[in-house]
Backbone as a printed PyTorch tensor [residue, N CA C, xyz], in Angstrom:
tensor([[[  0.8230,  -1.1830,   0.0000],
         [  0.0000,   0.0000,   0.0000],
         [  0.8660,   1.2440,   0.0000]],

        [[  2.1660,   1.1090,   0.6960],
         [  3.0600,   2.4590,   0.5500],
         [  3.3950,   2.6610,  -0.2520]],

        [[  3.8470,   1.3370,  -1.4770],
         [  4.4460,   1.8360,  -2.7970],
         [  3.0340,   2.3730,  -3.8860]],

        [[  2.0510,   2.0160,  -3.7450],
         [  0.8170,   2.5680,  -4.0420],
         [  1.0070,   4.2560,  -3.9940]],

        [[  1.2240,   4.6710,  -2.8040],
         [  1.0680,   6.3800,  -2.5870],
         [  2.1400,   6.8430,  -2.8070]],

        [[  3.4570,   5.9150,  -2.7690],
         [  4.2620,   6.7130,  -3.5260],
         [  4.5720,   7.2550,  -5.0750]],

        [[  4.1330,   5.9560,  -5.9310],
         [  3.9200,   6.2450,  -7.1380],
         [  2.5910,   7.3260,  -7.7610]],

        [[  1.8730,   7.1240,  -7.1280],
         [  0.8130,   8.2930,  -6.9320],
         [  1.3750,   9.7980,  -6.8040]],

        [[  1.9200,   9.6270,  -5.9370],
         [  2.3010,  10.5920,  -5.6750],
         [  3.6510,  11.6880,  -6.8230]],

        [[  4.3980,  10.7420,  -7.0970],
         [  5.1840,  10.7500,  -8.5860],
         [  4.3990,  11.4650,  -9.9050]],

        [[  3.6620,  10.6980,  -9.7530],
         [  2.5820,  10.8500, -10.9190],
         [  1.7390,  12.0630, -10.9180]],

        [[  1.2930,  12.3750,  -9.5100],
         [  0.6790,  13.9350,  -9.5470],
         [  1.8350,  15.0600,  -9.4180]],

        [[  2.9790,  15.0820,  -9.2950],
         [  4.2460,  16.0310,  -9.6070],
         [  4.2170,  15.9690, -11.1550]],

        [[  4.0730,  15.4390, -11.9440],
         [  4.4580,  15.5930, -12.9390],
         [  3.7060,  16.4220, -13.8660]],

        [[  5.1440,  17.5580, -14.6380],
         [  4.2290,  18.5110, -15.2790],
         [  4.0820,  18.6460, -16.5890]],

        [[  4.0460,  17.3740, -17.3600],
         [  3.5850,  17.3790, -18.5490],
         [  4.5830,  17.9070, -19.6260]],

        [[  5.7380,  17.7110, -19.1890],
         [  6.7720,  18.8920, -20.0490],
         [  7.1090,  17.2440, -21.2010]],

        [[  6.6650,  16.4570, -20.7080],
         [  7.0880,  15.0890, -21.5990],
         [  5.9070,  15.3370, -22.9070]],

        [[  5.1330,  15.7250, -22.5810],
         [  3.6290,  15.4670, -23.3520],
         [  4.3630,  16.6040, -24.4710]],

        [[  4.4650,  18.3110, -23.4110],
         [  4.3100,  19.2360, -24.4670],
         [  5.6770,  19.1940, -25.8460]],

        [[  6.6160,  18.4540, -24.9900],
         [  8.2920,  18.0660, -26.4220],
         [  7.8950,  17.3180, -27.4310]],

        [[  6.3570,  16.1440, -27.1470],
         [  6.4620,  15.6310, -27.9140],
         [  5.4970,  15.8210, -28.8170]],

        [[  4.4630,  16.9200, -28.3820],
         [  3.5300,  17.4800, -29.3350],
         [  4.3520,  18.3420, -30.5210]],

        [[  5.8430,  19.1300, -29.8520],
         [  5.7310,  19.9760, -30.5800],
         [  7.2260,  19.1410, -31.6360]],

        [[  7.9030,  17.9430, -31.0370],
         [  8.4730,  17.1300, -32.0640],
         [  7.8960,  15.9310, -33.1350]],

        [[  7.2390,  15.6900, -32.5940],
         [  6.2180,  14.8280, -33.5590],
         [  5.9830,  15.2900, -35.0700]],

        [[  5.1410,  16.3690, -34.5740],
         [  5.0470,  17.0980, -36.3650],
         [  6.1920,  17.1460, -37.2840]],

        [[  7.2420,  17.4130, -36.3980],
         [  8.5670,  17.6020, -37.1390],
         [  8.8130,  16.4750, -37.7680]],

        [[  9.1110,  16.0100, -36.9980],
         [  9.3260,  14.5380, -37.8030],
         [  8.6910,  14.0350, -38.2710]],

        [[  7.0570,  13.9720, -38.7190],
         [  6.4360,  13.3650, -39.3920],
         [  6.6220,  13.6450, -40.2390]],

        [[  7.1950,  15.4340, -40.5900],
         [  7.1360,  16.1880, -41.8610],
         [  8.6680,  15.5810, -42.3750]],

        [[  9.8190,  15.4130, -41.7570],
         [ 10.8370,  14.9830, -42.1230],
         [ 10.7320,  13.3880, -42.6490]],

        [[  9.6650,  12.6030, -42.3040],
         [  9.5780,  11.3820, -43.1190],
         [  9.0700,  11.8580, -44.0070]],

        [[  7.4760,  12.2510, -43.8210],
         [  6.9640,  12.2210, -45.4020],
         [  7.8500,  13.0680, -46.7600]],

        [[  8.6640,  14.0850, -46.4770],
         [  9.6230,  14.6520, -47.2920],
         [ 10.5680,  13.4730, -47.5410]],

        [[ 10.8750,  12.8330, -46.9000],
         [ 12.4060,  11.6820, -47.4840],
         [ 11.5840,  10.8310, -48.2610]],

        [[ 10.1630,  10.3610, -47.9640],
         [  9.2480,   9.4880, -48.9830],
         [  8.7100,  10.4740, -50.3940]],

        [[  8.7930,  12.0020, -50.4010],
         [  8.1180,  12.0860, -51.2880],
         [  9.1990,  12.4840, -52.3450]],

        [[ 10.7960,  12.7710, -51.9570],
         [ 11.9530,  12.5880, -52.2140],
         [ 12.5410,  11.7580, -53.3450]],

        [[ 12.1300,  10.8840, -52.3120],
         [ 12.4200,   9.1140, -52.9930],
         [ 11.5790,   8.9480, -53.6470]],

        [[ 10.5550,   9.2860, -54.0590],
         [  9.4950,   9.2190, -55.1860],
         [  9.3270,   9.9830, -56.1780]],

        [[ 10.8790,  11.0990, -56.4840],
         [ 10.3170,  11.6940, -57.4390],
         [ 12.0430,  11.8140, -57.8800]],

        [[ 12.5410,  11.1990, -57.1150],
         [ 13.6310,  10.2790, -57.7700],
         [ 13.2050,   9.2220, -58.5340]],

        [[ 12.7180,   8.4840, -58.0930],
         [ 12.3630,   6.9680, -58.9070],
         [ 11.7660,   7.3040, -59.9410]],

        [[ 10.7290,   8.5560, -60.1780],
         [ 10.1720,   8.7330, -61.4770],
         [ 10.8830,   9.5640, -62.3930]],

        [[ 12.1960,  10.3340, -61.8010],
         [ 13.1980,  10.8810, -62.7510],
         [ 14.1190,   9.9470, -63.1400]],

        [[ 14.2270,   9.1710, -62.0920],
         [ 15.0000,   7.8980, -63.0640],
         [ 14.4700,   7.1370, -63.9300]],

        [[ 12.9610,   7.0720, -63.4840],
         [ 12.5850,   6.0610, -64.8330],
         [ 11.9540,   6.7770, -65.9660]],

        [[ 11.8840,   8.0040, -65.8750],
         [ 11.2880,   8.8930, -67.4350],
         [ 12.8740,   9.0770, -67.9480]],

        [[ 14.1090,   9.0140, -67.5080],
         [ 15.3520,   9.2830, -67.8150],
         [ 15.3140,   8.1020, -68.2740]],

        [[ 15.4670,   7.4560, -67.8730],
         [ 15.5900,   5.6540, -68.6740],
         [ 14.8920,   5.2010, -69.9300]],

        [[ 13.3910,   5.7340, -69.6580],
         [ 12.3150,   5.5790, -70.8680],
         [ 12.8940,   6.5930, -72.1030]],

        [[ 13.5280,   7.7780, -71.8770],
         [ 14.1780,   8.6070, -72.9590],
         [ 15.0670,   8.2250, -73.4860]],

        [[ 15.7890,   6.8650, -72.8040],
         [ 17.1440,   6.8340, -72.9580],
         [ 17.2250,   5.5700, -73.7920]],

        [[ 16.0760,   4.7910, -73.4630],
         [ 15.8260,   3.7070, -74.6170],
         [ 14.9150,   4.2830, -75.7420]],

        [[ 14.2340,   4.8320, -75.7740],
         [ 13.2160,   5.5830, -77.1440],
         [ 14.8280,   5.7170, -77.9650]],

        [[ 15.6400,   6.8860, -77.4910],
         [ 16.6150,   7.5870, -78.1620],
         [ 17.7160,   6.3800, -78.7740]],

        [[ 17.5490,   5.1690, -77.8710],
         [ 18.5890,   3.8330, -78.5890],
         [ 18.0680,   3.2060, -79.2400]],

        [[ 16.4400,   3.0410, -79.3010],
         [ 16.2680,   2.5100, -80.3740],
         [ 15.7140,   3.4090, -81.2030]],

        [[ 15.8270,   4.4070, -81.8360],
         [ 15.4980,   5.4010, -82.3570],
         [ 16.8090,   5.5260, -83.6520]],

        [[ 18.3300,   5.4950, -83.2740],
         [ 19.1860,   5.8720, -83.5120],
         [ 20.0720,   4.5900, -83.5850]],

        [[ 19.6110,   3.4520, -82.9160],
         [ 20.2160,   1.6820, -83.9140],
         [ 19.1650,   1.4140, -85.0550]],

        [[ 17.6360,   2.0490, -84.8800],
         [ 16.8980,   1.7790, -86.5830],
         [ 16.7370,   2.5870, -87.2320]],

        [[ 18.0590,   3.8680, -87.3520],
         [ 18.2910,   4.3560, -88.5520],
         [ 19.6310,   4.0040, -89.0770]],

        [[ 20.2280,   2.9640, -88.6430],
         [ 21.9900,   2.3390, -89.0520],
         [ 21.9190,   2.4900, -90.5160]],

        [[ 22.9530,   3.1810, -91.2720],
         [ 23.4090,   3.6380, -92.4530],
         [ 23.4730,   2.3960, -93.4400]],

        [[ 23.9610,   1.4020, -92.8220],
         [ 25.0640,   0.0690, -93.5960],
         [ 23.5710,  -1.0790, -93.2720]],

        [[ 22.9400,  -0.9180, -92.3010],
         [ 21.8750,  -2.1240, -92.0950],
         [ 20.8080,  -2.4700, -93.0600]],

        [[ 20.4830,  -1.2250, -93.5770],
         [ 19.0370,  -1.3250, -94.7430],
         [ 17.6340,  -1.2750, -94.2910]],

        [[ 17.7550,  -1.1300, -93.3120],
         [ 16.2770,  -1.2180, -92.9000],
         [ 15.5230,  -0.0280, -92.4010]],

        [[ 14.4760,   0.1960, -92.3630],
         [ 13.6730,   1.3760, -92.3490],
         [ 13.7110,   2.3170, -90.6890]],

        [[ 14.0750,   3.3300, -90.9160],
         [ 14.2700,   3.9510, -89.7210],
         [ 12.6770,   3.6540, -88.8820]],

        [[ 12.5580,   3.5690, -87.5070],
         [ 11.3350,   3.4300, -86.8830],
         [ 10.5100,   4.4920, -86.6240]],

        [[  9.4170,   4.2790, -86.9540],
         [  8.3520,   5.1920, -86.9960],
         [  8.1580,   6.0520, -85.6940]],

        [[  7.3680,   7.0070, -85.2320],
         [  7.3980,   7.8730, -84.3030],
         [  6.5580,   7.7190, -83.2200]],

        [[  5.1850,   6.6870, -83.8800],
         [  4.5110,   5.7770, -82.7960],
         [  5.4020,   4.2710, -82.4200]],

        [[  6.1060,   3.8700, -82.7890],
         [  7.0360,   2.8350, -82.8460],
         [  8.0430,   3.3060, -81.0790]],

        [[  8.9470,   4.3310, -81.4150],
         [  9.4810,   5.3380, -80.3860],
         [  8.6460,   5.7090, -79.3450]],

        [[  7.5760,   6.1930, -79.8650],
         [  6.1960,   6.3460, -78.4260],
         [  6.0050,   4.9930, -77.7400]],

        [[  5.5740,   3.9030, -78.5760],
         [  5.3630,   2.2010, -77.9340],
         [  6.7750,   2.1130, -76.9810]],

        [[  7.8180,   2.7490, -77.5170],
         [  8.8810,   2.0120, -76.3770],
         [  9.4110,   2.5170, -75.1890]],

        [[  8.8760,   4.0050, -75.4900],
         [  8.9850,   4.9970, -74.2540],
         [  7.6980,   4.4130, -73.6150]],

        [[  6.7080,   4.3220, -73.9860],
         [  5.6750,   3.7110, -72.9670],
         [  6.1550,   2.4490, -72.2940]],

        [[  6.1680,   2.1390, -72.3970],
         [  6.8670,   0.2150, -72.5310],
         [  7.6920,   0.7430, -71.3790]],

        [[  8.5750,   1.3070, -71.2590],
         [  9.2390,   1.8630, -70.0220],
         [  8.5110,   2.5610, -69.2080]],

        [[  7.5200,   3.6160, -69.0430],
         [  7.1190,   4.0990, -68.3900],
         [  5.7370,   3.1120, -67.5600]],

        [[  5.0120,   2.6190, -68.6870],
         [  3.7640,   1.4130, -67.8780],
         [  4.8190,   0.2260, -66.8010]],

        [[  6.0930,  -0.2230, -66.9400],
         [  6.9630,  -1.0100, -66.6030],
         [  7.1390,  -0.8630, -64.8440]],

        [[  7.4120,   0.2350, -65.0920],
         [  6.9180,   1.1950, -63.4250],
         [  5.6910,   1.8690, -63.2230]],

        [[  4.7410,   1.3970, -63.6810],
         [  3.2890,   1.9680, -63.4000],
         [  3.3520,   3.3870, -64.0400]],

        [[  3.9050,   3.9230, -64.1850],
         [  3.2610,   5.4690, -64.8320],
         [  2.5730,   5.7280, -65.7950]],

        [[  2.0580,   6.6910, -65.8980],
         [  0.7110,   6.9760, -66.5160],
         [  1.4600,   7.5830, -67.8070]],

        [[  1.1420,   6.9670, -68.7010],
         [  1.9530,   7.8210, -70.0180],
         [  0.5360,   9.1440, -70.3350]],

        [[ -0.6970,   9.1140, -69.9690],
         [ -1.6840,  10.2760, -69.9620],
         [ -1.0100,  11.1400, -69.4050]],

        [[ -0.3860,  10.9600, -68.4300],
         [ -0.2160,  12.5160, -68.1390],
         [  0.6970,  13.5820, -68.0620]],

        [[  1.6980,  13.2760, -69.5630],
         [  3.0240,  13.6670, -70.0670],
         [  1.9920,  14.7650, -70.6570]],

        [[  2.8250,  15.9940, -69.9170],
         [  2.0240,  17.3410, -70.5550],
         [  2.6940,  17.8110, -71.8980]],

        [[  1.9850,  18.7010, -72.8820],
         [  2.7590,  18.7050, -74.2520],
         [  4.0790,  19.5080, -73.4260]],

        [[  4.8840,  19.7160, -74.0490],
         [  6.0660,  20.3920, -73.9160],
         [  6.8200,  20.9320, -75.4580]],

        [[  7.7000,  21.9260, -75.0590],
         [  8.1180,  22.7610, -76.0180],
         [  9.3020,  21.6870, -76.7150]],

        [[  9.9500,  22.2520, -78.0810],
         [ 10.5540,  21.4450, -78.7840],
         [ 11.6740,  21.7790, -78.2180]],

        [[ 12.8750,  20.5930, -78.3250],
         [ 14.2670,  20.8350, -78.1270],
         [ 15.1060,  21.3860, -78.8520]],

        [[ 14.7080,  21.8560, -79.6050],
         [ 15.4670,  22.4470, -80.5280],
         [ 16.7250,  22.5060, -80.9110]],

        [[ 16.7530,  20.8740, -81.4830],
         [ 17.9210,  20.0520, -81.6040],
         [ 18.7700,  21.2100, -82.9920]],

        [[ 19.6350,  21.0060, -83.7100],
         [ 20.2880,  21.3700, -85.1110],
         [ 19.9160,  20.1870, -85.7600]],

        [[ 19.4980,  20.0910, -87.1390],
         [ 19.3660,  18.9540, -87.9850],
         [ 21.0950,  18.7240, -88.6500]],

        [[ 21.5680,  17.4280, -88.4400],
         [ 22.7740,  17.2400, -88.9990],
         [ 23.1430,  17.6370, -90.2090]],

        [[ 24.1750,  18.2300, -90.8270],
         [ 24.3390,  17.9180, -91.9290],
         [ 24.2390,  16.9350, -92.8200]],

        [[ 24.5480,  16.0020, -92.5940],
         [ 24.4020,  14.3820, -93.3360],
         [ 24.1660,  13.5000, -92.2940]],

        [[ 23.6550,  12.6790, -92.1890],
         [ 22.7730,  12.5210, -93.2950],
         [ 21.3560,  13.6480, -93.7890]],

        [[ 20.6510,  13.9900, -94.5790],
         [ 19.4270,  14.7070, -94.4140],
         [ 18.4200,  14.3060, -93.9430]],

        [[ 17.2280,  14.7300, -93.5000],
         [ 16.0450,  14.2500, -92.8880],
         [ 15.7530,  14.4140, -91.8440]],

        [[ 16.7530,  15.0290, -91.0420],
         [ 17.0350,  14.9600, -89.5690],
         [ 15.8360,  16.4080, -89.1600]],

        [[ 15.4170,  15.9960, -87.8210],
         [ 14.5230,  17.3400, -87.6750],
         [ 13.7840,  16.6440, -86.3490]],

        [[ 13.0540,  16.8920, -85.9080],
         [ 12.5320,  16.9250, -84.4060],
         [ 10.6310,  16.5380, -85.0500]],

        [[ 10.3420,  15.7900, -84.3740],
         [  8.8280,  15.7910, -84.5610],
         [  7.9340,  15.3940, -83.2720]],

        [[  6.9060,  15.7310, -83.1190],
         [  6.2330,  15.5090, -81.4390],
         [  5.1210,  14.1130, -82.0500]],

        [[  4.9550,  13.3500, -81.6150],
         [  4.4480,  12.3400, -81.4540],
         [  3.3950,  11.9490, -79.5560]],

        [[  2.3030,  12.6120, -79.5830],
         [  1.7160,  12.4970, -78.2770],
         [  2.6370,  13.0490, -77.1470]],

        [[  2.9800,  13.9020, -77.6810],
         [  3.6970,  14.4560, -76.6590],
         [  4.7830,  14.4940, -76.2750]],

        [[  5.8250,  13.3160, -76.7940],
         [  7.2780,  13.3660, -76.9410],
         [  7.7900,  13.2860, -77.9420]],

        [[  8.7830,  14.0540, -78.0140],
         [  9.5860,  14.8930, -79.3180],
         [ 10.7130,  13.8490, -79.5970]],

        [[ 10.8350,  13.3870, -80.5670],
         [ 11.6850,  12.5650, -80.8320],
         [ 12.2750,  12.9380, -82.5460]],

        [[ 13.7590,  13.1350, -82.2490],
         [ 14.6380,  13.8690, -83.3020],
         [ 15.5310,  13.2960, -83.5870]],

        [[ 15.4530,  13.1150, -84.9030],
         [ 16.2710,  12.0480, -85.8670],
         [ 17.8220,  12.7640, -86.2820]],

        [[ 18.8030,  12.1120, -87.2310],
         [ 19.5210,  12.5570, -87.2800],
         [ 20.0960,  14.3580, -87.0770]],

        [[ 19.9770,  14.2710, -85.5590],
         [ 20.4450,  15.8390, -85.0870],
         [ 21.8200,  15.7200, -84.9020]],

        [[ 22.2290,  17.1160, -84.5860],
         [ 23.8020,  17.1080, -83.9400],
         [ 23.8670,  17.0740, -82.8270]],

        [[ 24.4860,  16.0730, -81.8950],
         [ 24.6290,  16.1110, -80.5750],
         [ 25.5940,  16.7470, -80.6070]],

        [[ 26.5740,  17.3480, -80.6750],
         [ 27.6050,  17.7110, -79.7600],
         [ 27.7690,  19.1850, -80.4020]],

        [[ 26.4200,  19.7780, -80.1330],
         [ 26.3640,  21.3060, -80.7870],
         [ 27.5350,  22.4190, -80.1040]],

        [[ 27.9400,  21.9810, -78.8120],
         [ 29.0450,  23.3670, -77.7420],
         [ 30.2180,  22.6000, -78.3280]],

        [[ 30.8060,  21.8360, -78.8530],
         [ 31.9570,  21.5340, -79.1000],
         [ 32.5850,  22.1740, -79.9860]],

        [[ 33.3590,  22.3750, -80.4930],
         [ 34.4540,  23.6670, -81.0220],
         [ 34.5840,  23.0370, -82.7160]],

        [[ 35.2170,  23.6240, -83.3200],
         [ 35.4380,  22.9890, -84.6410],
         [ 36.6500,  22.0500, -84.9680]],

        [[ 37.4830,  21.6670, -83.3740],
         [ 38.1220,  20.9770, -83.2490],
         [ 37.2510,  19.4070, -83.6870]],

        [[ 36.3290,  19.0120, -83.5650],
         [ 35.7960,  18.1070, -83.1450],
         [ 34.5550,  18.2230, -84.3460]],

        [[ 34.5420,  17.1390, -85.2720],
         [ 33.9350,  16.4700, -86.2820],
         [ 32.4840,  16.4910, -85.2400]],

        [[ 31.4260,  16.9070, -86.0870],
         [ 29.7140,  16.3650, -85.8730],
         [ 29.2680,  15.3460, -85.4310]],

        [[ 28.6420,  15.1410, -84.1220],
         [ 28.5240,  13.9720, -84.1550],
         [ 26.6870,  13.4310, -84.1670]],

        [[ 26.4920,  12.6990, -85.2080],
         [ 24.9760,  12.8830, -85.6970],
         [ 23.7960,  11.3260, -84.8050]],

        [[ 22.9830,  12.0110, -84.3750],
         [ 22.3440,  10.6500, -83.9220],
         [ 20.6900,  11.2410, -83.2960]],

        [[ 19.8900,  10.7880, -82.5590],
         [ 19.1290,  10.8610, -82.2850],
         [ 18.5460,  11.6580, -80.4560]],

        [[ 17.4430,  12.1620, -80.2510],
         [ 17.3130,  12.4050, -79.2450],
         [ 15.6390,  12.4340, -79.1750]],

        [[ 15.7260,  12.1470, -77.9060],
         [ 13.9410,  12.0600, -76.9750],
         [ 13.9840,  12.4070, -76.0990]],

        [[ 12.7190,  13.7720, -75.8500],
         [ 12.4690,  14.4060, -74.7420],
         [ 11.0180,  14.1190, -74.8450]],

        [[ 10.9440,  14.9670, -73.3560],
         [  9.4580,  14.5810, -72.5070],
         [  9.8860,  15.3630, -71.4410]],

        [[  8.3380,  15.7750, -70.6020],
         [  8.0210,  16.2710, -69.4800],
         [  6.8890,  15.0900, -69.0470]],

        [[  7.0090,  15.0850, -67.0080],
         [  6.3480,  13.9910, -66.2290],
         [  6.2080,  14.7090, -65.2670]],

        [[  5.0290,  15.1120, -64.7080],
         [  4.3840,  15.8170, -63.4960],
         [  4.5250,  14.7020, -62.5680]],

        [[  5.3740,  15.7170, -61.4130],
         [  5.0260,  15.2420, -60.4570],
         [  4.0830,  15.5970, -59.2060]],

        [[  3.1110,  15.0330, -58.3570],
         [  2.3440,  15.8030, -57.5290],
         [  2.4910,  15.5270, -56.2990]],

        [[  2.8370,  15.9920, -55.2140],
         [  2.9990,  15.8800, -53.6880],
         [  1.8310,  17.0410, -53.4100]],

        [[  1.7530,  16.5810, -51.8310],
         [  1.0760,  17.8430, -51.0390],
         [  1.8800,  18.7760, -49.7970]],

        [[  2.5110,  19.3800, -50.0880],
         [  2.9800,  20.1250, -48.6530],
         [  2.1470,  20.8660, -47.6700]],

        [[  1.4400,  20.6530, -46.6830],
         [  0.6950,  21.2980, -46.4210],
         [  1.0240,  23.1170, -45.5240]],

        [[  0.1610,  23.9070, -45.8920],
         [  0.4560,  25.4190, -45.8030],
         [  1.5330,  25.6820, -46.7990]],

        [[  1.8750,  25.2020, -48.1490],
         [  1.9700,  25.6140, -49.4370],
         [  1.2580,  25.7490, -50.5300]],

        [[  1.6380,  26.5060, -51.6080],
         [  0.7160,  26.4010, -52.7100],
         [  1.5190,  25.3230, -53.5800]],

        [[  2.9150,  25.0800, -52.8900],
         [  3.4770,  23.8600, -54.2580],
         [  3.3050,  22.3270, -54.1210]],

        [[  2.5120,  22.4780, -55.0860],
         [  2.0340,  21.2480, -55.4390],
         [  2.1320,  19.9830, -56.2740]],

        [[  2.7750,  20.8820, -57.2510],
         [  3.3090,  20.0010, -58.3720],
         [  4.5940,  20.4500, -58.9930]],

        [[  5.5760,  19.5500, -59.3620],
         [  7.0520,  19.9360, -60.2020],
         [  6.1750,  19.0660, -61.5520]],

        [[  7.3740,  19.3480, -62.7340],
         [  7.0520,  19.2470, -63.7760],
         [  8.7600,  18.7910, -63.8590]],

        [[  8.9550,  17.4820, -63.7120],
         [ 10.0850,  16.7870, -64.1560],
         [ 10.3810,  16.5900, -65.6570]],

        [[ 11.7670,  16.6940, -66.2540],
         [ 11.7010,  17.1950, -67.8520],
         [ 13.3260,  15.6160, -68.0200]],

        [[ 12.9390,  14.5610, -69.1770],
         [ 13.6500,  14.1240, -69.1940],
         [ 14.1440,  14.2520, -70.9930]],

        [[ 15.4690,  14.2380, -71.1510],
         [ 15.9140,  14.3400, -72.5360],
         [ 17.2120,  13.3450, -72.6640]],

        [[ 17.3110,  12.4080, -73.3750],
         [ 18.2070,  11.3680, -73.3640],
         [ 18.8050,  11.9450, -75.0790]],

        [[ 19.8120,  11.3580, -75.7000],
         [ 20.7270,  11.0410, -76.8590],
         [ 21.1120,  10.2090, -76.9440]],

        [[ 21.1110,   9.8100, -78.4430],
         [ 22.5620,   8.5170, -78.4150],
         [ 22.7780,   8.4780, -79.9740]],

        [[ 24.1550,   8.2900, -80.7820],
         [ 24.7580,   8.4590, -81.6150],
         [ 24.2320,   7.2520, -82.3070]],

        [[ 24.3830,   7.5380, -83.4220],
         [ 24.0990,   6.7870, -84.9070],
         [ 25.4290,   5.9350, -85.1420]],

        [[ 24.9320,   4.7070, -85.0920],
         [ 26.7080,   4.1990, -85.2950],
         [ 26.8660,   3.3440, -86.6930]],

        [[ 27.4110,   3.3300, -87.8390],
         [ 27.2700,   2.7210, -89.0820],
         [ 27.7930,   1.7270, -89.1700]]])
């Protein structure tokens, strides 16, 4: 019965200073997880719209090979394979907003080269990749695919709501 009134007694001294640290750390840290999760989630979708650009643009630029003979791939062909990457990780290929052209240079040689939008991603045939390089350095001609991928979080007591992640891959024409 004494250890009864003593713990009682413990218990009515106490002034809540435990309660009020952890009302006012809690939030904090809830906000510091959900930021490292919404982080990590808009990483994973810049890596995988970077990836989906990065195969459109390889196979874009191995089915126009000079010496192979075969018909460069069509621009819904390039759309099927950027999707193909993006459905792979669940993303919504609906909701690639239009976006402006890249405004690649069309190569000198071969001709034909030029940029065209296909549902929304721009995919450009024999361009010049290595347009800042000096005249030290021969043209180097091949393909490129861009795209924009919304991303949406909620911060709450902000108005930002959404980034607009922008991926653009290249890759050289090899004969």
């Amino acid at each position: 019965m004494l250890n009864i009134k003593r713990i009682a007694g413990k218990l009515a001294n106490t002034d809540g200073a435990e309660i009020a640290e952890a009302a006012l750390v809690l939030p904090l840290v809830f906000m510091l997880l959900l930021g490292i999760v919404w982080f990590g989630r808009a990483f994973n979708i810049f890596s995988t719209i970077q990836q989906a650009a990065q195969q459109g643009a390889i196979f874009t630029a191995r089915g126009t090979c000079v010496t192979c003979g075969n018909d460069p791939p069509t621009d819904k062909e390039v759309y099927d394979h950027v999707v193909a990457v993006l459905q792979a990780s669940s993303l919504d290929p609906k909701q690639i907003p239009t976006s402006a052209s890249p405004g690649l240079l069309p190569c000198p040689t071969p001709p034909g080269g030029g940029c065209t939008q296909h549902k929304k991603i721009w995919v450009c045939r024999t361009v010049q990749l290595n347009i800042s390089a000096g005249a030290a350095q021969t043209p180097q001609c091949g393909s490129a695919v861009s795209f924009q991928y919304p991303f949406q979080f909620h911060v709450p007591f902000t108005s930002l709501n959404q980034i607009t992640l922008s991926a653009q891959a290249q890759s050289r024409m090899e004969n």
